[in-house]
N, C-alpha and C positions, 0 to 999 in steps of 0.2 A: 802253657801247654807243655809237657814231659811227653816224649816218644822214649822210651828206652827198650820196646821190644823189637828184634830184628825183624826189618821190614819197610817197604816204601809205602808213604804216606802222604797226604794232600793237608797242605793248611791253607785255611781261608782267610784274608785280613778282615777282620772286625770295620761296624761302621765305627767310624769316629777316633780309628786308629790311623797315624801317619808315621809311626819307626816300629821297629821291632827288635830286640835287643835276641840275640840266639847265642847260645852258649854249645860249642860242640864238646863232648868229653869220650875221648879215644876209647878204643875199647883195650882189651887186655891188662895184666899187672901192669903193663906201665905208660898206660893209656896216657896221650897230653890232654890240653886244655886249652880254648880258646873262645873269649868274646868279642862279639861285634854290633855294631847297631846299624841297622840298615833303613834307609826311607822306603815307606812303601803306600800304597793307593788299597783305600777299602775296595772288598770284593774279589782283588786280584790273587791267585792261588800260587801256591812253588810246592814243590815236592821237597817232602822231605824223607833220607835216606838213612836207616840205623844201622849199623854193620856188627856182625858178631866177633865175640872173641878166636880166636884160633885153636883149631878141634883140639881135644886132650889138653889144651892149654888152661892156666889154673886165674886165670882174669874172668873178665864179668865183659858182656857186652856194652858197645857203645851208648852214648844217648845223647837228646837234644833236646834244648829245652828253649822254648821260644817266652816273650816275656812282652805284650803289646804295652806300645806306649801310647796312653790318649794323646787326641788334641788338647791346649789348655782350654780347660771350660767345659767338658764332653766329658761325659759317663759313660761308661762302657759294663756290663753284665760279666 
């Protein structure tokens, strides 16, 4: 799942997912980068936040990009 438009969002964990791998990418020219893999329980929700670049600034807004990881053995859609 890609969020890259500015704005608060809801993600849902999938059945048969137990980590999620999220990648944040800063916003503006010289936006950082960071991944992580987090444990998580299907069904449970988080928010997730996009933030924009800075007005008149010549960067792109932020984005986040969530990436579920099955159970082994489990299909996921």
């Amino acid at each position: 799942m890609v969020y890259d438009t500015v704005g608060v969002y809801e993600y849902v964990v999938p059945a048969g997912v137990r980590e999620i791998e999220v990648a944040l990418v800063g916003a503006g020219g010289g936006g950082g980068y960071v991944a992580c893999v987090f444990p998580v329980e299907q069904g449970h929700s988080y928010r997730v936040v996009v933030g924009g670049g800075a007005a008149g600034g010549t960067g792109t807004d932020g984005r986040v990009v969530i990436t579920p990881a099955p159970a082994p053995g489990t299909a996921t859609d």
